[in-house]
C-alpha positions as CSV (number, residue, x, y, z in Angstrom):
1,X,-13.4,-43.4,4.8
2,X,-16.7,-42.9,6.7
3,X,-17.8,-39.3,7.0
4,X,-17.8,-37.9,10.0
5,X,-20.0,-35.2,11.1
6,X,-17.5,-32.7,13.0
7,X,-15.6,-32.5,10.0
8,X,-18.0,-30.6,8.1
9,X,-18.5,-28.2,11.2
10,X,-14.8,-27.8,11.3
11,X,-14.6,-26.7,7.8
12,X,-17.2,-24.9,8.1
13,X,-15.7,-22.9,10.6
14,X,-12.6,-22.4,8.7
15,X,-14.0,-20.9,5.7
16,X,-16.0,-18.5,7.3
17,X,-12.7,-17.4,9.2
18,X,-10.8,-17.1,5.6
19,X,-13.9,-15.1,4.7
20,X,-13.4,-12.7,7.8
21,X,-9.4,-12.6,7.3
22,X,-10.2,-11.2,3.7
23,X,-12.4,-8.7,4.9
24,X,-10.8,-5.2,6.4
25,X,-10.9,-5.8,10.2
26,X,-9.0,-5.3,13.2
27,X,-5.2,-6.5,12.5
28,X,-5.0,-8.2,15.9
29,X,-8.2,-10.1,15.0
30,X,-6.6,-11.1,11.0
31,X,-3.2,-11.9,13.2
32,X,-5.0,-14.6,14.9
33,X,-7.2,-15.8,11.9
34,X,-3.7,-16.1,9.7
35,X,-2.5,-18.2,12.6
36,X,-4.0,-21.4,11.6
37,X,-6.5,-21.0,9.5
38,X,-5.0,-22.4,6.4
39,X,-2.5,-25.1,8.8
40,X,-6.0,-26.3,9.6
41,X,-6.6,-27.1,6.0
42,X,-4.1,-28.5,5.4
43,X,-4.2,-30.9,8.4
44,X,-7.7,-32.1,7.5
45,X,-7.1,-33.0,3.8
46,X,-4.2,-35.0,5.7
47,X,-6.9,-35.9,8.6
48,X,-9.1,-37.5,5.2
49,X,-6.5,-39.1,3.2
50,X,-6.9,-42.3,2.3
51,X,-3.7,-43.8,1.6
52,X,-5.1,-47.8,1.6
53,X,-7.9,-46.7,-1.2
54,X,-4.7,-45.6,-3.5
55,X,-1.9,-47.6,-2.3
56,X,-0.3,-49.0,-5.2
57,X,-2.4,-47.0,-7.6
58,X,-0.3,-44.1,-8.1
59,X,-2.1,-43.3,-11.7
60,X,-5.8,-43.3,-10.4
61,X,-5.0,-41.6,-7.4
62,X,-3.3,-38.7,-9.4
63,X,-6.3,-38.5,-11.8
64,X,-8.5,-38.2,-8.8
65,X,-6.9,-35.1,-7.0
66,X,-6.4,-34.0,-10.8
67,X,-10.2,-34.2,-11.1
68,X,-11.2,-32.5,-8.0
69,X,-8.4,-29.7,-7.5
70,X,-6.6,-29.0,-10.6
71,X,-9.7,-28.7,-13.0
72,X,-11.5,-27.0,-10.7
73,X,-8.4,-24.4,-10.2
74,X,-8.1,-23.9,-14.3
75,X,-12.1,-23.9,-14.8
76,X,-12.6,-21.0,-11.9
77,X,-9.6,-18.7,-13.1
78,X,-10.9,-19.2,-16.9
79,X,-14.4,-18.5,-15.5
80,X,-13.4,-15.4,-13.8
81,X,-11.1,-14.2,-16.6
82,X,-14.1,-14.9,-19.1
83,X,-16.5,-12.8,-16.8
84,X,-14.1,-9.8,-16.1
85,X,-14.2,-9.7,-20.1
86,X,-17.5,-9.5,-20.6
87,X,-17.7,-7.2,-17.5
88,X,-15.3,-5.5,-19.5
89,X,-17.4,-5.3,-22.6
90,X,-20.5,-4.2,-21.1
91,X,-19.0,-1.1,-19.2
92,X,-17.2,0.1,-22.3
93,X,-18.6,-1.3,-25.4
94,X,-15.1,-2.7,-26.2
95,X,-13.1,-5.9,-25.6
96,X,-10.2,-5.3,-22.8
97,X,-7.5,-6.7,-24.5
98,X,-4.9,-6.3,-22.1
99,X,-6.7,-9.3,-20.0
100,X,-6.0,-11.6,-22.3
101,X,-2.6,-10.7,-21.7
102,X,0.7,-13.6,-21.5
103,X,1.3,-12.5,-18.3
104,X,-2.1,-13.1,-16.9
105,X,-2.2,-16.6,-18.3
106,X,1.6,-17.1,-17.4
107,X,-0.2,-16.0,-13.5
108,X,-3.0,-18.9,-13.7
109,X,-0.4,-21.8,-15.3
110,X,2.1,-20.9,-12.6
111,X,-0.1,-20.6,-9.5
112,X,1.1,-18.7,-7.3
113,X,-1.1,-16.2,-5.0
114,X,2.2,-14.3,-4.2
115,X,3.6,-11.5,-4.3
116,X,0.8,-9.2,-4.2
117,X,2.8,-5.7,-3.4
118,X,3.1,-5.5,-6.0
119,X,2.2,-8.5,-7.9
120,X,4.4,-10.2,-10.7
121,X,4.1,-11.9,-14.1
122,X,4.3,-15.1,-12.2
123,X,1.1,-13.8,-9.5
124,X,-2.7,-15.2,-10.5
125,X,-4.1,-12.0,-9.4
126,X,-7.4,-13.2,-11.2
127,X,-8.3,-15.6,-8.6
128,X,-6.0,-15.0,-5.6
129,X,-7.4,-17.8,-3.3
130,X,-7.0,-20.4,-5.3
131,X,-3.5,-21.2,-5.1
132,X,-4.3,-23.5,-2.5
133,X,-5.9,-25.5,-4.6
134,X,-2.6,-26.5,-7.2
135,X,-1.1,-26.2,-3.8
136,X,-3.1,-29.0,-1.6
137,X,-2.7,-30.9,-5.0
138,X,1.3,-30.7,-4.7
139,X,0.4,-31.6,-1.1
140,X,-1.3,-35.0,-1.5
141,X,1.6,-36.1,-4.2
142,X,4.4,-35.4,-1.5
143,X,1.9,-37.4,1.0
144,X,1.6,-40.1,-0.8
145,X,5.2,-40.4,-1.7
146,X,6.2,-40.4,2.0
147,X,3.5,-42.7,2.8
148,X,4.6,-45.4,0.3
149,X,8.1,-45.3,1.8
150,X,6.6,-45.6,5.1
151,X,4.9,-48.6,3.8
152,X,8.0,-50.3,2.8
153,X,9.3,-49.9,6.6
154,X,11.9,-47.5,6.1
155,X,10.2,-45.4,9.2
156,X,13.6,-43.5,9.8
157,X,13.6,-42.3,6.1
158,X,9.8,-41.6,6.1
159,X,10.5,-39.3,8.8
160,X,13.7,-38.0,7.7
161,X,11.8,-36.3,4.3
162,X,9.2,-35.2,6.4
163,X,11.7,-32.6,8.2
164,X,13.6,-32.2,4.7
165,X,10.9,-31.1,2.9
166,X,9.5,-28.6,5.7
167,X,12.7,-27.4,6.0
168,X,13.6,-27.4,2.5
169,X,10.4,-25.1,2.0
170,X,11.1,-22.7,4.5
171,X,14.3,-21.9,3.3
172,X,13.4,-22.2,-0.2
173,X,10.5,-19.5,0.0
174,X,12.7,-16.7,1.5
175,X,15.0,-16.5,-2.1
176,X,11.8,-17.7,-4.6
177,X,8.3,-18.7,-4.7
178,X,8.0,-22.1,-7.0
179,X,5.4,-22.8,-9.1
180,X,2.1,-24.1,-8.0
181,X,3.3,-23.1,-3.7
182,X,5.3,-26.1,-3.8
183,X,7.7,-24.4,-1.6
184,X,4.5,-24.0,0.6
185,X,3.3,-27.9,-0.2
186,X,6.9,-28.5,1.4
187,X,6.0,-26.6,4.6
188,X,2.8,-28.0,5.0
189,X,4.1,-31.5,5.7
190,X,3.8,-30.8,9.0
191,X,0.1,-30.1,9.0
192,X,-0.8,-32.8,6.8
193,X,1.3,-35.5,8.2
194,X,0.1,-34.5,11.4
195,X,-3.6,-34.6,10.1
196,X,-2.7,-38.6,8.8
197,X,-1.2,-39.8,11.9
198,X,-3.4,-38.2,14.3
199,X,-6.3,-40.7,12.6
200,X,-4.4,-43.7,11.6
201,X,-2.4,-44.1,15.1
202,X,-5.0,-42.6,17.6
203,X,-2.5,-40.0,18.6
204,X,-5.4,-37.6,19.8
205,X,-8.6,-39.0,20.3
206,X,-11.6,-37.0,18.7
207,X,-14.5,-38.1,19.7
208,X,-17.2,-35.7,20.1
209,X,-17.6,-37.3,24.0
210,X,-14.0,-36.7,24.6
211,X,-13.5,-33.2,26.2
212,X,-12.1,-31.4,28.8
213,X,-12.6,-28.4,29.8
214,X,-9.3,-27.3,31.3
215,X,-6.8,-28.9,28.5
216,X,-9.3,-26.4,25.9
217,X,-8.5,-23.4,28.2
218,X,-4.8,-24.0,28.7
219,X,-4.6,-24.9,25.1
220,X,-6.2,-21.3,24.0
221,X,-4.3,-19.4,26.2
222,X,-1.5,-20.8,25.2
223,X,-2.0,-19.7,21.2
224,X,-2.6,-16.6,22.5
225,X,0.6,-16.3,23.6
226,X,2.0,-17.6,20.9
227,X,1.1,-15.9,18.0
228,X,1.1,-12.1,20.1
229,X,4.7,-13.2,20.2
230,X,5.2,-14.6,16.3
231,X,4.0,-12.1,14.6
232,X,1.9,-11.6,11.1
233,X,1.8,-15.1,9.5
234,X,0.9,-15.6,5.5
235,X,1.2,-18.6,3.9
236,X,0.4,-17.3,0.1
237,X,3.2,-14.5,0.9
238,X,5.4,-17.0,2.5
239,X,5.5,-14.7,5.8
240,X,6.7,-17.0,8.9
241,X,8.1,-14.6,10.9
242,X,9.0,-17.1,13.6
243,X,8.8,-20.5,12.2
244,X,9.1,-22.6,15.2
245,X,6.1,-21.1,16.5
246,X,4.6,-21.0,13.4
247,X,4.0,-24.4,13.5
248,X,2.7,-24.5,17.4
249,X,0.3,-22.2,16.6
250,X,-0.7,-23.6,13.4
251,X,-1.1,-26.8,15.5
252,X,-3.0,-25.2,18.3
253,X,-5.5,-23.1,16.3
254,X,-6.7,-26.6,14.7
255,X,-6.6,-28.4,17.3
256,X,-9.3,-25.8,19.4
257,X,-11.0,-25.5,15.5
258,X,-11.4,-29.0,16.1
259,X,-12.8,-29.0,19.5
260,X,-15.2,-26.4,19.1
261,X,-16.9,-27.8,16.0
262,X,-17.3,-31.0,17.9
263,X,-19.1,-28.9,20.6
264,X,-21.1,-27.4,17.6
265,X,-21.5,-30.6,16.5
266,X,-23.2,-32.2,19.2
267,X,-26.5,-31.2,18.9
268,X,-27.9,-30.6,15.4
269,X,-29.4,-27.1,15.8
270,X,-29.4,-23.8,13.2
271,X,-25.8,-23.3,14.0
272,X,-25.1,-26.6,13.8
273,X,-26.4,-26.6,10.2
274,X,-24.9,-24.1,9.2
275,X,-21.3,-24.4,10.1
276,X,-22.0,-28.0,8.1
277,X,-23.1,-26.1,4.9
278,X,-20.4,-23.5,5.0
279,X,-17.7,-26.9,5.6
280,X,-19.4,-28.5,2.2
281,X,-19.4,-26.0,0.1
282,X,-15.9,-24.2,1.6
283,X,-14.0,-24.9,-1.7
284,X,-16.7,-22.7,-3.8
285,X,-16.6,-20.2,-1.0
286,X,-13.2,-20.0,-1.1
287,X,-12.5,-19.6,-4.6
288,X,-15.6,-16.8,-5.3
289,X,-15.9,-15.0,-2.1
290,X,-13.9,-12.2,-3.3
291,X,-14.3,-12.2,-6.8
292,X,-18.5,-12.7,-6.1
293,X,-18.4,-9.9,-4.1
294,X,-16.7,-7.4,-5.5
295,X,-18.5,-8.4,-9.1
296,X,-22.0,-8.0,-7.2
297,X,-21.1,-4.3,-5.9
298,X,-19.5,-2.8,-8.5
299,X,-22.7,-4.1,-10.5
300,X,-24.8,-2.4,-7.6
301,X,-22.9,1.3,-7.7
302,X,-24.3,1.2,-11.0
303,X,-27.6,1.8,-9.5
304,X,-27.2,3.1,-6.3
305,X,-24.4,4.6,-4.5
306,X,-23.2,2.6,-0.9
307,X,-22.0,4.5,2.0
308,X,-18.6,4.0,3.1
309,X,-19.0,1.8,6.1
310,X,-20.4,-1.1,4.0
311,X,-16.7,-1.3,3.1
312,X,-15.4,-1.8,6.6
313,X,-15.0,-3.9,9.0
314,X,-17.2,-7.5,9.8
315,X,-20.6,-5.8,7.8
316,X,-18.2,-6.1,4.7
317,X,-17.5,-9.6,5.9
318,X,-21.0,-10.5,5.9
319,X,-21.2,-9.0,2.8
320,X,-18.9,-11.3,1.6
321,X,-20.7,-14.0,3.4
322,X,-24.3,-13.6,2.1
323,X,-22.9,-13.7,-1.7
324,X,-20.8,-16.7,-1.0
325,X,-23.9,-18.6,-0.1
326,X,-25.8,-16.9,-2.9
327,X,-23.0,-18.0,-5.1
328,X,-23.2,-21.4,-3.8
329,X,-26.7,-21.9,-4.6
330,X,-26.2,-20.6,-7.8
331,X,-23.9,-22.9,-8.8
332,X,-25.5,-25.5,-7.9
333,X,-28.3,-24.7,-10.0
334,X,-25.9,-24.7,-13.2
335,X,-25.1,-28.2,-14.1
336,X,-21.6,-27.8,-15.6
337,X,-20.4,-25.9,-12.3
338,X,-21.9,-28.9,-10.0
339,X,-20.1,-31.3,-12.4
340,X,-16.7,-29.4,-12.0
341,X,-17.0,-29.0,-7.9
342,X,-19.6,-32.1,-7.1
């Protein structure tokens, strides 16, 4: 498929929003953030799928998404496991057995960022974020499944297992959480078939010329409304307090996400730019925002001692930010870590 520039943007700006909604700010702000933010991820790896290029290749296709999401999953919690150990070592002059533990490596095999409050055997508390990894993985499968029947021209049953498997999830999640957020993969139908069909049949047009004004207003006002009235939404903790709008406002948040990086988009300037790096390199960011972070200033404290502000609020976001890109550059300075998320 050929790239398209927005894209990028749009990614870009969904990151830094996942970085924000980790950080310790105002609730109403994180209410809005948990709205969409991840719906909108899921509808672009929908948005870029590329049914044709696989169709009939069921083997490749899985190697490929095996290649770019489930060894990067395994090699980042190893990573971070390996690190906390050493971390571990350093602090006390002693190996920390208790991380090498079942139940931690029970937590990474079953992949599950839920629950947290407390956590389980079955949580990967190592790397939190990066269920959505094994979980976008468990997306594309189900994808291309109900693509492949689409193909055959049974429409009616295509559709049918769309609603199935939303439904299926929903329900699923509220008595237990399955391995790898399939339960979530489920849900998430609706955000990636939506992402698939909106580029394949030219349901919405998204050309960066195509804009107006008043549609963008009614359509923020609008989300507004709908998620002060759906309460706190968490994909990880399966948390869809009303799941009809849910949905809307997972569909609305990425639909303005959309517009506005297209607006960002149109002229290549600083911001531009950098919404564009932050969208390339959003898996990294993702999966070592917190874990980078918290490494750096616990390593810090060693030296000097950090008010308690830097802790709160959008300074610890950009924080979290600054590291991230750090991070980012660091890895891509280390050949094996380009290799594993190139």
């Amino acid at each position: 498929m050929k790239h398209v520039d927005w894209i990028d943007t749009a990614k870009g700006i969904g990151i830094l929003l996942v970085v924000v909604g980790h950080a310790p700010i105002n609730t109403k702000i994180t209410r809005i953030i948990f709205a969409f933010h991840m719906p909108f991820f899921f509808f672009i790896s929908g948005y870029l799928f590329n049914y044709q290029k696989y169709k009939g290749h069921i083997k490749q296709f899985t190697f490929n998404k095996t290649k770019r999401l489930i060894i990067p999953y395994f090699f980042t919690n190893l990573f971070i496991l390996s690190t906390l150990v050493l971390i571990s070592c350093i602090r006390t002059t002693s190996i920390n057995f208790e991380l090498f533990s079942i139940e931690n490596f029970i937590g990474i095999i079953y992949g599950n960022g839920a629950p947290l409050f407390p956590a389980t055997t079955y949580t990967n508390w190592i790397c939190v974020p990066s269920w959505f990894l094994v979980c976008l993985f468990c997306s594309n499968i189900l994808l291309y499944f109900i693509l492949t029947v689409y193909e055959n021209k049974s429409t009616f049953l295509s559709y049918s297992l769309i609603l199935f498997f939303i439904l299926t999830g929903w329900k699923i999640s509220e008595y237990i959480f399955l391995p790898w957020g399939i339960d979530i993969a489920f849900v998430s139908m609706i955000f990636v078939c939506s992402g698939y069909f909106v580029r394949t049949n030219n349901i919405i047009d998204i050309r960066e010329d195509n804009f107006n004004a008043y549609i963008f207003a009614f359509i923020c006002i609008l989300f507004i409304i709908i998620v002060s009235g759906s309460g706190r939404v968490d994909m990880n903790l399966r948390k869809y307090p009303n799941f009809f709008l849910f949905i809307m406002g997972g569909l609305l948040g990425t639909y303005i996400t959309v517009e506005l990086a297209k607006m960002i988009n149109k002229n290549k300037t600083i911001i531009s730019n950098f919404f564009n790096y932050l969208g390339k390199y959003s898996i990294i960011i993702l999966l070592y925002h917190l874990f980078a972070t918290k490494t750096f200033l616990v390593f810090m404290e060693s030296f000097i001692s950090f008010p308690d502000i830097i802790y709160n609020g959008y300074l610890y976001a950009t924080i979290m930010l600054i590291i991230s890109i750090l991070t980012v550059i660091l890895i891509n300075k280390i050949s094996i870590f380009k290799k594993v998320y190139g």
